[in-house]
C-alpha positions as CSV (number, residue, x, y, z in Angstrom):
1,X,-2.9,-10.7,92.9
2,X,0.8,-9.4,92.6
3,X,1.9,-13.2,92.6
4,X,-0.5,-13.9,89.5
5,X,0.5,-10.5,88.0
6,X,4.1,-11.4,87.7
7,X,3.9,-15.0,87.3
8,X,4.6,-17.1,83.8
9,X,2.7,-19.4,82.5
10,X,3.7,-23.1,81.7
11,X,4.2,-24.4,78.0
12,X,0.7,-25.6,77.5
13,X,-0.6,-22.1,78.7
14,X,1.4,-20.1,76.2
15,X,0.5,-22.9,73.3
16,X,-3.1,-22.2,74.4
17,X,-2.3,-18.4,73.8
18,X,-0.6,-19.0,70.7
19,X,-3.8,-21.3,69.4
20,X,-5.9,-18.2,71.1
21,X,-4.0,-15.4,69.1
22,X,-4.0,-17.7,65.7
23,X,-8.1,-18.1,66.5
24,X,-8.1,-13.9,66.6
25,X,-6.6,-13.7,63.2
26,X,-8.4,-16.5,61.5
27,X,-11.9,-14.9,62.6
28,X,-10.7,-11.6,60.5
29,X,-11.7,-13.9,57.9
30,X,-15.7,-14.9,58.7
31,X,-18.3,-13.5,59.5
32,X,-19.1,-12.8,63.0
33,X,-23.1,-12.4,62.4
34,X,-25.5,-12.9,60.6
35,X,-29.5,-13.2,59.8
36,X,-32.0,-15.1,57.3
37,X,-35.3,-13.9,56.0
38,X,-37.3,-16.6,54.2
39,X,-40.7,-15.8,52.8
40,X,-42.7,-17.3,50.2
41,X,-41.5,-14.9,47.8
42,X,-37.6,-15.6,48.8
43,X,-37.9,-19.5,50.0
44,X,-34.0,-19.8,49.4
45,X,-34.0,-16.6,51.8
46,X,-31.9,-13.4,51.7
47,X,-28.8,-13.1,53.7
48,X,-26.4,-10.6,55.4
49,X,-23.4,-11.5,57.2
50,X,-21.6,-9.3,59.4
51,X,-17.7,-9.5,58.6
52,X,-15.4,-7.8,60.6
53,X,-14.2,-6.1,57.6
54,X,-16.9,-5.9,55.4
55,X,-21.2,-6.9,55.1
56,X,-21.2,-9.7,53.2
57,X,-24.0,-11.1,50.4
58,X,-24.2,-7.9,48.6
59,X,-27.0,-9.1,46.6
60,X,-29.5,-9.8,48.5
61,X,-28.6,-6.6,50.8
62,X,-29.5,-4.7,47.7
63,X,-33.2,-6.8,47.8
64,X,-32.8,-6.0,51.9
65,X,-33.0,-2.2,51.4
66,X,-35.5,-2.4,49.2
67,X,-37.8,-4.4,50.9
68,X,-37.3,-2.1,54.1
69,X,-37.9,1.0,52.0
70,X,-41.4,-0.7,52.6
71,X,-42.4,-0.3,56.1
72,X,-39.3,2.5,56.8
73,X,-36.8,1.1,57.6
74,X,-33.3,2.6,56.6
75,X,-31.0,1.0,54.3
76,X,-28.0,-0.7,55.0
77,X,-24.8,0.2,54.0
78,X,-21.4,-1.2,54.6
79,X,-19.5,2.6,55.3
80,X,-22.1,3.4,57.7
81,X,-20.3,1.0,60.1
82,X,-17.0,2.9,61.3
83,X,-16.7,-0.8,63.3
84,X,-15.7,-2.6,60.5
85,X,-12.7,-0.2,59.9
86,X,-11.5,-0.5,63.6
87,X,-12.3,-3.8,64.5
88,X,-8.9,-5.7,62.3
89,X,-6.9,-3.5,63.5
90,X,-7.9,-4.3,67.2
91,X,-8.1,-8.0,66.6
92,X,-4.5,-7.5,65.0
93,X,-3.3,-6.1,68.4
94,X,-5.0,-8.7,70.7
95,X,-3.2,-11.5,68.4
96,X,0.3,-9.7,68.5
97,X,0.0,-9.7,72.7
98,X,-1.2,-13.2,72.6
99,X,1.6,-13.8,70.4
100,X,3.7,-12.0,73.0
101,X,2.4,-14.0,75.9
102,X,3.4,-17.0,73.8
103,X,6.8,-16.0,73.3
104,X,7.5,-14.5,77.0
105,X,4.7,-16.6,78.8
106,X,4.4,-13.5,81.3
107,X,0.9,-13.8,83.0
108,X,0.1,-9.8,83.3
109,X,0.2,-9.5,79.2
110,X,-2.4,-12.4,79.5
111,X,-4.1,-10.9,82.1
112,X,-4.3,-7.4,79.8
113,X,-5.1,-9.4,76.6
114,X,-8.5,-11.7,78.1
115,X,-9.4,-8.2,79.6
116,X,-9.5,-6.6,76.4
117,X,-11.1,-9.1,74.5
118,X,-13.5,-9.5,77.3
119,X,-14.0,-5.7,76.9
120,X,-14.4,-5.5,73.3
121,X,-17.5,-8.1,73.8
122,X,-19.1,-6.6,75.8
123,X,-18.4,-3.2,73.7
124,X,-19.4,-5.8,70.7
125,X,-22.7,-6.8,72.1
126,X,-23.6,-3.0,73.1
127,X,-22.9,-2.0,69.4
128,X,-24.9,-5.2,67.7
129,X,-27.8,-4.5,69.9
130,X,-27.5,-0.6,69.3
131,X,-27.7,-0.8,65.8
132,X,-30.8,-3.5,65.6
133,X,-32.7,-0.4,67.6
134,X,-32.1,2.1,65.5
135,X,-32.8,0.3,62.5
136,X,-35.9,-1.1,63.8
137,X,-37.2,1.7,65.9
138,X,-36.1,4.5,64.3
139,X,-39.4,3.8,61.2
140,X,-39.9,6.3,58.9
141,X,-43.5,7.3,59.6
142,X,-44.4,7.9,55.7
143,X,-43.4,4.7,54.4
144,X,-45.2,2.7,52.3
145,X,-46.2,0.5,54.9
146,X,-47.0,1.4,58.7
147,X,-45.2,-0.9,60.5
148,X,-45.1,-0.5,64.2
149,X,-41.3,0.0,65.6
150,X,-39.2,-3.0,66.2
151,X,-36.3,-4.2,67.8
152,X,-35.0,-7.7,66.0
153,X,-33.4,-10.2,68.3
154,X,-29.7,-10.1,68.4
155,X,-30.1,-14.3,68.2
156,X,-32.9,-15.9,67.9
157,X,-36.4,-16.0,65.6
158,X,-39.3,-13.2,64.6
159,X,-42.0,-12.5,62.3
160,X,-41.8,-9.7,59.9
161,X,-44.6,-9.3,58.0
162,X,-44.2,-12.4,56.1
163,X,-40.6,-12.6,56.3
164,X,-39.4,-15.2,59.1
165,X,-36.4,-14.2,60.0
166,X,-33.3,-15.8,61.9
167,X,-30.5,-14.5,63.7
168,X,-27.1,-15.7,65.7
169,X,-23.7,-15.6,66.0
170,X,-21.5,-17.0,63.2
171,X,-17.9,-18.8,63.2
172,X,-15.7,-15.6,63.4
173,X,-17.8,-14.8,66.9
174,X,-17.4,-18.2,67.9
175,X,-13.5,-18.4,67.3
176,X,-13.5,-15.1,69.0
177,X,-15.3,-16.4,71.9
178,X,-12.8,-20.1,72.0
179,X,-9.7,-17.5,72.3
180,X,-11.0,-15.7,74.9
181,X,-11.9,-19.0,76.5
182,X,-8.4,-20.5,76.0
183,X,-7.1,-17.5,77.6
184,X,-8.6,-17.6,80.8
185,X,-8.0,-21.2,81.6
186,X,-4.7,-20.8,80.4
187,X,-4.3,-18.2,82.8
188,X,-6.8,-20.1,85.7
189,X,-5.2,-23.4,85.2
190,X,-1.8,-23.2,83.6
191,X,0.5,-20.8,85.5
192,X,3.9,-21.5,87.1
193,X,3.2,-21.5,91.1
């Protein structure tokens, strides 16, 4: 371990770290989730993205929170989510040490930068799957509509009433995920022995 921990990597290892950091800063830019809910009402469907920054489609989040006044749901709101105030800011960090990995090609700065990316997913997915409960389980009992307590899939496809609905991953996530992937076989497969 001490070997790896002060070794460098060679020049197509720190490219793949500079592609990796440039991957970080691009995905500040897209939205990282998202879901659909088609009905026969909507058949172009209403959408929200999840932005790192921001919840994108504000339209048809406004439609959203008004349709989940119906069976008690709480509405959505962008500064409800201290996340999106952190998250640039920590994706702003990881690229400047991937950056720095580029530069010096030292192997522990790697080693720090896929751990904390691979800690802010799993953070990521704890915080994505937190939220879908407590907007789906946490019902007002006095709505409108009694709807019995929820949680949406984090990917996949459900039945709301009669909204389908769909939900996954978007590009940001992906390019988050293809950073943290060039990282570690950068780090595997690329490293001065």
């Amino acid at each position: 371990m001490s070997r790896i921990w002060r070794g460098k990597l060679l020049l197509f290892g720190r490219i793949m770290f500079g592609v990796a950091g440039v991957l970080l800063i691009l995905s500040i830019f897209y939205p990282w989730w998202g879901m659909t809910l088609v009905a026969p009402q909507y058949p172009e469907g209403l959408r929200l993205l999840v932005y790192p920054t921001k919840l994108g489609n504000i339209a048809d989040m406004e439609i959203l929170n008004t349709l989940n006044h119906y069976i008690g749901m709480k509405e959505v709101h962008a500064k409800d989510f201290a996340e999106l105030k952190v998250i640039p800011f920590a994706l702003i960090i990881l690229a400047l040490l991937s950056l720095i990995v580029t530069f010096t090609g030292k192997i522990k700065y790697g080693v720090i930068a896929a751990g904390l990316i691979c800690i802010a997913g799993v953070i990521g997915l704890f915080d994505i799957y937190h939220w879908l409960y407590d907007f789906g389980m946490n019902l007002d009992p006095k709505a409108p509509i009694d709807y019995k307590p929820f949680i949406p899939p984090m990917v996949g496809e459900n039945q709301i009433a009669n909204f389908h609905t769909s939900m996954g991953f978007k590009l940001g996530a992906y390019g988050l995920g293809a950073s943290f992937f060039l990282m570690v076989i950068a780090i595997w497969r690329f490293k001065d022995e």
